[in-house]
C-alpha positions as CSV (number, residue, x, y, z in Angstrom):
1,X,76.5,-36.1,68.9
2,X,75.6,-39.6,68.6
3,X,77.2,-41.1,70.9
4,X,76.1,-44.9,70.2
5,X,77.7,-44.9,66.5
6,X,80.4,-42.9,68.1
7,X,81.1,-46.1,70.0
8,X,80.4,-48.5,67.3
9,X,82.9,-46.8,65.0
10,X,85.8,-46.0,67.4
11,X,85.6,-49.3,68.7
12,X,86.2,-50.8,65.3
13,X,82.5,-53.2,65.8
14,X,81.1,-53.2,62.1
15,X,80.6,-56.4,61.2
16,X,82.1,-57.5,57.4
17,X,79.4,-56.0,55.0
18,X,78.0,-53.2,56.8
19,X,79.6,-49.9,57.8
20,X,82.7,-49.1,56.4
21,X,85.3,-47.2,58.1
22,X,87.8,-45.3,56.2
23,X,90.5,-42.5,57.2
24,X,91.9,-39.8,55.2
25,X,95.3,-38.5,56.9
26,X,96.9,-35.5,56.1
27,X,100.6,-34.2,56.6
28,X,100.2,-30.8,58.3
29,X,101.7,-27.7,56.2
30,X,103.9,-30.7,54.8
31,X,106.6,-28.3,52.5
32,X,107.1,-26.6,55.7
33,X,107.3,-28.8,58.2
34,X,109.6,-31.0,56.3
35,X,111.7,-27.6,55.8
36,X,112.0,-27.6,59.5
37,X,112.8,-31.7,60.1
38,X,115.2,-30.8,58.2
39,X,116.8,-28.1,60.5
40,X,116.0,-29.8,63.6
41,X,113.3,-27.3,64.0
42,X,109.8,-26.9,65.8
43,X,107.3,-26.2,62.9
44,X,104.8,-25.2,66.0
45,X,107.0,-22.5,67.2
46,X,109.4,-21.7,63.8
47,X,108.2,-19.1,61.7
48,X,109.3,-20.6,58.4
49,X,107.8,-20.2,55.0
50,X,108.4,-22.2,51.7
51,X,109.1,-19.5,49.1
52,X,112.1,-18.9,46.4
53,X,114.2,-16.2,47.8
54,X,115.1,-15.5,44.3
55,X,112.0,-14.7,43.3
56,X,110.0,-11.3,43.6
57,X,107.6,-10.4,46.8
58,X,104.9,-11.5,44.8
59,X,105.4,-14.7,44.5
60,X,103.2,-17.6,46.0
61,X,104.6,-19.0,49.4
62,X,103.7,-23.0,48.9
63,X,103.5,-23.6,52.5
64,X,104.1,-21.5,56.1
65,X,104.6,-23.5,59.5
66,X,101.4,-23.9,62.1
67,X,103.2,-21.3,63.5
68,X,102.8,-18.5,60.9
69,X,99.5,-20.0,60.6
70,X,98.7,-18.6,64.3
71,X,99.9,-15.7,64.0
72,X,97.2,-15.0,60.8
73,X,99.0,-15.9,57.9
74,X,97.1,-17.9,55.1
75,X,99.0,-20.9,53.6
76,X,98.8,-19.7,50.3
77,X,99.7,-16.4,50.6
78,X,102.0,-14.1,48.4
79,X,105.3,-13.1,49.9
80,X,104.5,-9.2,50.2
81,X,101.4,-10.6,52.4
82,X,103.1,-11.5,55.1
83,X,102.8,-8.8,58.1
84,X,105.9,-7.2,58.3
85,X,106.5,-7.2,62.0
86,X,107.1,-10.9,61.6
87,X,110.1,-12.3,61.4
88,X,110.7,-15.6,59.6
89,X,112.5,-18.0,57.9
90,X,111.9,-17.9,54.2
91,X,113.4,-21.8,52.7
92,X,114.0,-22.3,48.9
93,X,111.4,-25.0,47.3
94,X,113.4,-28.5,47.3
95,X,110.9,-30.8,45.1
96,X,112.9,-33.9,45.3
97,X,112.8,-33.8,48.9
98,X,109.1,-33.5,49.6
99,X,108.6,-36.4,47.4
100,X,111.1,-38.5,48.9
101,X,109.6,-37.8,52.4
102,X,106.1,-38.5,50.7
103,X,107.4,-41.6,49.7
104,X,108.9,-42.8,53.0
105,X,105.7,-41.9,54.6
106,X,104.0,-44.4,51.9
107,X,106.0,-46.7,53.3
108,X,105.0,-46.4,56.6
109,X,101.3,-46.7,55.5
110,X,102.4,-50.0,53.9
111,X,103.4,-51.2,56.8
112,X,99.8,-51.3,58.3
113,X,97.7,-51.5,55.3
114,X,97.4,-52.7,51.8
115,X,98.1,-50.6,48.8
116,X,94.9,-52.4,47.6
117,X,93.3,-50.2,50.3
118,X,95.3,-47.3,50.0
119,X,94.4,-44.2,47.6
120,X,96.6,-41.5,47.4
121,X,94.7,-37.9,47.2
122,X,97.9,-35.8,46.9
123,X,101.4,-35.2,48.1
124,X,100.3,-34.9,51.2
125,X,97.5,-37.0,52.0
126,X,95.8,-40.5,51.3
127,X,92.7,-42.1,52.0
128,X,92.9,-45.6,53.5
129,X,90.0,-48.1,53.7
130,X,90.8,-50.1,57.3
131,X,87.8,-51.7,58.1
132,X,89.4,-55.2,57.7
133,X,92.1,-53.9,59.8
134,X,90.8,-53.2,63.0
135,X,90.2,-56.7,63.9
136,X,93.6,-57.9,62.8
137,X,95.3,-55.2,64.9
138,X,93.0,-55.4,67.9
139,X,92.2,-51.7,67.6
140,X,90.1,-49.1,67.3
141,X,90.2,-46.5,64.3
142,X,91.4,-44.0,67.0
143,X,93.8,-46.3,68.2
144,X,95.3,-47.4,64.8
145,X,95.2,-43.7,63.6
146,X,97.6,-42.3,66.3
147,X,99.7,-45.3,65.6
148,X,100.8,-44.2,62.2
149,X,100.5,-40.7,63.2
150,X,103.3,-41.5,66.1
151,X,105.2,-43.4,63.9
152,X,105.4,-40.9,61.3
153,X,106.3,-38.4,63.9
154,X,108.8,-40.9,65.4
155,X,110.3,-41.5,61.7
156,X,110.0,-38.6,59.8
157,X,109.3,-35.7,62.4
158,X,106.6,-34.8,60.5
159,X,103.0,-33.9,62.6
160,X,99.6,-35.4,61.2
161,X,95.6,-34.8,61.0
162,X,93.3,-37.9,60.2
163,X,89.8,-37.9,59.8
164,X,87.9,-41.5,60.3
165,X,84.5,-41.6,58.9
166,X,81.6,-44.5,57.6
167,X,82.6,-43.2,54.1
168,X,85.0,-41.3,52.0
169,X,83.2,-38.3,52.1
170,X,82.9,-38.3,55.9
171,X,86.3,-39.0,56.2
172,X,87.1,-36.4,54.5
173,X,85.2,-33.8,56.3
174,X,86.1,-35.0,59.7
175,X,89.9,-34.4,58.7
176,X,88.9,-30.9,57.2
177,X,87.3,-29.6,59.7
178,X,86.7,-31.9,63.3
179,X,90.3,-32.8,63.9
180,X,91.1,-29.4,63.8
181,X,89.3,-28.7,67.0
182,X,90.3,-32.2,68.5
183,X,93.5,-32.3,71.0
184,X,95.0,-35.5,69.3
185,X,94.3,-33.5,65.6
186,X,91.7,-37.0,64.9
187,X,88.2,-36.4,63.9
188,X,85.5,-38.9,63.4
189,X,81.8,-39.1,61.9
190,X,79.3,-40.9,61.4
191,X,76.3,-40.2,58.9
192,X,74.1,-39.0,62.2
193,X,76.9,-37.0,64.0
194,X,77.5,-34.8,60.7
195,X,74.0,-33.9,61.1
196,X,73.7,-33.3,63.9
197,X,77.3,-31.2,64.2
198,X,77.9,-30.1,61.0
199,X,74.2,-29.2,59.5
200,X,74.3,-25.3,60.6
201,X,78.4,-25.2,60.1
202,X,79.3,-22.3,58.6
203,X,80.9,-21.0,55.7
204,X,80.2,-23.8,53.0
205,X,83.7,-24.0,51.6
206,X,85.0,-25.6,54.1
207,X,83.2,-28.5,52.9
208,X,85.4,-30.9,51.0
209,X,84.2,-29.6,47.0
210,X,81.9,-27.0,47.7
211,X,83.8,-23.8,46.5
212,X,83.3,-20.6,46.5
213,X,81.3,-20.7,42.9
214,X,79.0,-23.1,44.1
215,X,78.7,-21.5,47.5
216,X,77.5,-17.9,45.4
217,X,75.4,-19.6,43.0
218,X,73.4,-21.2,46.4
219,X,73.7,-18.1,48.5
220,X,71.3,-16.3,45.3
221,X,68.9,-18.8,47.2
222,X,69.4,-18.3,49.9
223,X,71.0,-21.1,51.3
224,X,74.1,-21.2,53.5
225,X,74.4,-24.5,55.3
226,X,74.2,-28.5,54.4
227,X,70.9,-28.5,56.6
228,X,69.6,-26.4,53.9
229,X,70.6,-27.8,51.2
230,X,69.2,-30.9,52.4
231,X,66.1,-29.7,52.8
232,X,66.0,-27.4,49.7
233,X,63.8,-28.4,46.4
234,X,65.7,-30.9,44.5
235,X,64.0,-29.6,41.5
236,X,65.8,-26.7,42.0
237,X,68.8,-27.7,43.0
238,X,69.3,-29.9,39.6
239,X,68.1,-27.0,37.4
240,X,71.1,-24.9,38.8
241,X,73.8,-27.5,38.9
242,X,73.0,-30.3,36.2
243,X,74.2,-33.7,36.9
244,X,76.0,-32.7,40.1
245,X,73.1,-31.6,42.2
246,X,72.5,-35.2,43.0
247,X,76.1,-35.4,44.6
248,X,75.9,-32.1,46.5
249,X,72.3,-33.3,47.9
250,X,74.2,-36.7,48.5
251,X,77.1,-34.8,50.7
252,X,74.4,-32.5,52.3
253,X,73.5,-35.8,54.2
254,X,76.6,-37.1,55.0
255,X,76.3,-39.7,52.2
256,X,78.7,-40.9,49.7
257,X,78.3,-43.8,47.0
258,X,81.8,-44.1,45.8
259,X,83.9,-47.3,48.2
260,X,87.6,-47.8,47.9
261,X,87.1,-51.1,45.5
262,X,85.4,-48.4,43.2
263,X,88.3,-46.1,43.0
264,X,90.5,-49.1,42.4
265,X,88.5,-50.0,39.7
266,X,88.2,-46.9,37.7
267,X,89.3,-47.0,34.0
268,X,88.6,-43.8,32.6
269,X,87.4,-43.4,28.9
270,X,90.2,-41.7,27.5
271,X,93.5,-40.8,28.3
272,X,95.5,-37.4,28.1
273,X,98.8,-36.0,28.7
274,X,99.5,-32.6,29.3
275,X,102.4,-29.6,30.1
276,X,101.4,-26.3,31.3
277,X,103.5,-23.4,32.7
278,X,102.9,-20.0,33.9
279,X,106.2,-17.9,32.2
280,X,107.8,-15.7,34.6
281,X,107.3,-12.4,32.5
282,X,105.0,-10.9,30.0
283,X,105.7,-12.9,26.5
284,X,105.8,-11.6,23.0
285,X,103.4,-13.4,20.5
286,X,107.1,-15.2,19.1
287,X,108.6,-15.8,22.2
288,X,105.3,-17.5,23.9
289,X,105.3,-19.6,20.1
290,X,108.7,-20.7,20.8
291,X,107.9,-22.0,24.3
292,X,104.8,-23.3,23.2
293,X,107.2,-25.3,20.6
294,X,109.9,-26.2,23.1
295,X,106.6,-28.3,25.7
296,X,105.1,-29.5,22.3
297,X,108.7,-31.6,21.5
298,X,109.0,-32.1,25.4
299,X,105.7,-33.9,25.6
300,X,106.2,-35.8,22.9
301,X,109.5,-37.2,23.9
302,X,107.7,-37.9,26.9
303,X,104.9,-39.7,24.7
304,X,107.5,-41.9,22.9
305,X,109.6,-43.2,26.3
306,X,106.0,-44.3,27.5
307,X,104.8,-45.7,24.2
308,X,101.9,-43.7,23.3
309,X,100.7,-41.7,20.5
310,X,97.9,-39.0,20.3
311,X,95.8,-38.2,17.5
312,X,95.3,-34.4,18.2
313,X,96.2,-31.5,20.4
314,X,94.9,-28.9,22.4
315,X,96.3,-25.7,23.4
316,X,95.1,-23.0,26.0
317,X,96.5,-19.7,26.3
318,X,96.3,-17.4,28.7
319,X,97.0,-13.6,28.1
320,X,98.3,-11.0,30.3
321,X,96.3,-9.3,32.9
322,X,96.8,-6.3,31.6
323,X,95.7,-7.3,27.8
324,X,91.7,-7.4,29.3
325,X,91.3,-10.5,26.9
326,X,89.8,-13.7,27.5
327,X,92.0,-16.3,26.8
328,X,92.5,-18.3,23.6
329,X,92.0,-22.5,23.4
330,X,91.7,-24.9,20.3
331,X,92.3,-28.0,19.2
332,X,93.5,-29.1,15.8
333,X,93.6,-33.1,14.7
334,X,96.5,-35.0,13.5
335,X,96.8,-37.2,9.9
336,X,96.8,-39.9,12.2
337,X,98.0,-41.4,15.9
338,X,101.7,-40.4,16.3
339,X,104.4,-39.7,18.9
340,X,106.1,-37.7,15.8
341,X,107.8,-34.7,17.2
342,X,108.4,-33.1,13.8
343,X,104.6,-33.6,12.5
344,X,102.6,-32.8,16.0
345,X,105.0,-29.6,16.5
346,X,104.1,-28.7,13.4
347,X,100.5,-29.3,13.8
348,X,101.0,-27.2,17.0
349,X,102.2,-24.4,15.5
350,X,99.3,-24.0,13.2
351,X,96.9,-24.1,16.1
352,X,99.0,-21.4,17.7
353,X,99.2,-19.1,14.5
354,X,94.9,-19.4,14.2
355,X,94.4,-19.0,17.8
356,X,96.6,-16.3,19.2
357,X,96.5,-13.0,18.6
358,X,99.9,-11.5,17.4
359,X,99.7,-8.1,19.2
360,X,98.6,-9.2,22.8
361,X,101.2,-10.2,25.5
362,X,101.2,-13.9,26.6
363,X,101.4,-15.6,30.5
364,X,100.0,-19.1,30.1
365,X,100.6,-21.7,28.0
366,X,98.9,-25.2,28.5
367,X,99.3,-28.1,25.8
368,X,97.0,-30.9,26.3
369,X,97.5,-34.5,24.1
370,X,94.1,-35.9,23.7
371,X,93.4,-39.6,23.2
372,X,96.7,-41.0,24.3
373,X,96.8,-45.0,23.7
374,X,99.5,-47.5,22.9
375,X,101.7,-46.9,19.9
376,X,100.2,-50.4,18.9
377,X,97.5,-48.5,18.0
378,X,100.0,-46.2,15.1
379,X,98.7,-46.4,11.9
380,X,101.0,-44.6,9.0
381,X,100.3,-42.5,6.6
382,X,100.0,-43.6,2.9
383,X,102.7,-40.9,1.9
384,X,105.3,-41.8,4.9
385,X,108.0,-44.0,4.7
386,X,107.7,-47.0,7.2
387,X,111.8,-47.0,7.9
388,X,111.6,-43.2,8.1
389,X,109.0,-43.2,11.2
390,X,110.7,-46.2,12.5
391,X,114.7,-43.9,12.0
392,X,112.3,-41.3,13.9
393,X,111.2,-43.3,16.6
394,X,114.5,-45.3,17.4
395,X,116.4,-42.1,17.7
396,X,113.3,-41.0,20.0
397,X,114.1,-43.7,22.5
398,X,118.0,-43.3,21.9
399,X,117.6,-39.1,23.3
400,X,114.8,-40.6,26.4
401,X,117.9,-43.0,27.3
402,X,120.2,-40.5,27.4
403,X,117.8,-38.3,29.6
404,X,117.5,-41.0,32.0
405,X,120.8,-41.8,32.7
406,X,122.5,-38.6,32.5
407,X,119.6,-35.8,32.9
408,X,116.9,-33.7,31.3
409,X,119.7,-31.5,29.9
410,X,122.1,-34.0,28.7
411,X,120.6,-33.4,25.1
412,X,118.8,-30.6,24.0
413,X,117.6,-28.5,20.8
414,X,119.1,-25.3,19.2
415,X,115.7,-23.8,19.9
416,X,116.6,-24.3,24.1
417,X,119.1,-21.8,23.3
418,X,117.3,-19.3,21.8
419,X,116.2,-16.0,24.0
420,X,112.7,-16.6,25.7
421,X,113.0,-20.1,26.1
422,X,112.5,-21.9,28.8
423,X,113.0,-25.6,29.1
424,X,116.8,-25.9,30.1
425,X,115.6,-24.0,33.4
426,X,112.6,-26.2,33.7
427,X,114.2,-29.4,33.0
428,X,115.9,-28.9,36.9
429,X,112.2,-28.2,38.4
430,X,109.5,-30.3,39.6
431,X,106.0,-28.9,39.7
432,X,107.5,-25.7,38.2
433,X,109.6,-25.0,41.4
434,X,113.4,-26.1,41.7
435,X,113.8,-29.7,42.5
């Protein structure tokens, strides 16, 4: 390990314009471990694990406590997984409350840096550009790191990892995989100390977006490390990956172009919006139609409060296992840029009767708005009525008032009632999980 740029970086000594050093800090097992703050309990020595109760074996456990994780339990594991000599707490999903905790953690970050500076990944975890920090704190990255670790522990009772690295990418890595063998759960890295830790490391998915496709399509080649990839023919590389061999060589040496300003300043091309569910049985070709309808007027209620319109939709389907088909996707235009619930439903439902097949059984249903922009941007059609879309639209915002104030199921449609449907149970979820 180099332990020259170790010094430079932990001591916070870049000078303005050179090295940067960001962290990336991650709450450990956070749904769990806020399950246990909660109870006043240890998440290092209570088996707990966040998974409906009222839902089969089979179901996905979001999180288990570091101490199910030592015992050999995965974090993502299905109930019926767990050993069954273990005995353990099993807490109902509470949304609401892991973002709330997310959100007083934020706050903590704010305290130190600015949001300017500040990129949240996930949930759980945020990347945070401090180089312009260290100097006005007096401390090193080490130093500042176990600050807001202890304070969020202090606060919160929540434990955290944080990798400190000369880029995002390093950063990254050093929380994935250093601070996990590092007593104080901080890792840092430098360009040289990667390579010369983290060259032969083995397997290749624990590096931050190499997964397991890319790490068979490289393993044909025989290559199982970053050292080889480094060292492997470029040519090659970029005639098995495209356009993205250039940022797997890039991460293969510890390099990463993309800084903090140029996440800030991303504006992507086009927007979407989008509502996806996994149904909790097997659906019939009409049922899975009538959900499908029930998202389409969801989304576009959500389209209107936000003032957008779309100008087509796509739909992805996903049959049942046992069907052996691949799944179904389309996309079908609109007249023109609307928010219309009546016109795009209706549009919907055409892509879903050309695209589905009526005799197969249905478990995922994903409906994608494509090129979402301001409903400044609404042009009408020759054959509508200006005061009818404008009757359509006010009564639009009068039902997303109404949903604000008093809840998603202060209003609803007939078709919420009908058998199959699923929206009155989903409007008291988050994330597809009970708020």
């Amino acid at each position: 390990m180099s332990s020259h740029k170790i010094s430079n970086i932990d001591s916070g000594a870049e000078e303005k314009g050179e090295n940067r050093t960001y962290m990336c800090i991650d709450l450990k097992s956070f749904y769990a471990s806020v399950e246990c703050a909660e109870r006043g309990l240890d998440p290092f020595t209570t088996n707990l694990v966040v998974a409906d109760p009222e839902r089969t074996d089979k179901t996905i456990c979001l999180a288990v406590s570091p101490a199910m994780k030592k015992l050999g339990v995965p974090g993502r594991c299905r109930v019926f997984e767990i050993p069954k000599g273990i005995n353990y707490i099993r807490a109902r999903p509470r949304m609401q409350l892991y973002i709330d905790y997310s959100a007083d953690i934020y706050e903590i970050y704010l305290r130190y840096i600015d949001k300017s500076d500040i990129h949240v990944y996930s949930i759980d975890e945020v990347f945070m550009d401090v180089t312009d920090y260290l100097g006005l704190y007096g401390m090193s990255p080490r130093q500042l790191a176990q600050t807001i670790m202890d304070k969020i522990m202090k606060e919160k009772k929540i434990s955290a990892a944080c990798g400190i690295g000369t880029n995002l990418y390093l950063a990254k890595v050093a929380l994935d995989i250093t601070a996990k063998h590092s007593a104080n759960h901080i890792g840092i890295l430098d360009e040289n100390d990667y390579r010369d830790t983290l060259w032969e490391h083995r397997p290749l998915t624990d590096f931050w977006r190499i997964g397991k496709g890319i790490s068979e399509r490289l393993a044909k080649y025989g290559i199982y490390t970053m050292k080889q990839i480094a060292q492997a023919d470029p040519k090659m590389l970029y005639k098995v990956f495209g356009v993205d061999a250039e940022l797997i060589i890039d991460h293969a040496w510890g390099r990463e172009t993309v800084t903090m300003d140029d996440i800030k300043a991303y504006k992507p091309k086009a927007h979407s919006m989008s509502s996806g569910q996994v149904l909790a049985e097997d659906y019939t070709y009409d049922k899975a139609k009538l959900v499908m309808c029930e998202m389409t007027d969801g989304l576009c209620l959500e389209l209107a409060s936000k003032g957008l319109v779309t100008d087509s939709v796509h739909l992805y389907v996903g049959y049942s296992k046992r069907e052996g088909l691949p799944s179904a996707r389309g996309t079908i235009g609109l007249p023109f840029a609307t928010a219309s619930p009546k016109l795009i439903v209706e549009h919907a439902g055409r892509l879903f009767e050309r695209i589905v097949s009526r005799h197969a059984m249905v478990k995922r249903l994903t409906l994608t708005f494509n090129n979402t922009v301001s409903d400044g941007c609404l042009q009408l059609n020759m054959f509508t009525e200006s005061r009818e879309s404008e009757e359509e639209k006010q009564m639009m915002n009068a039902v997303a008032d109404i949903k604000q104030k008093y809840g998603k199921n202060s209003i609803f449609k007939a078709m919420d009632l009908e058998e199959g449907a699923t929206a009155i149970e989903r409007n008291g979820q988050i994330g597809g999980h009970r708020a």
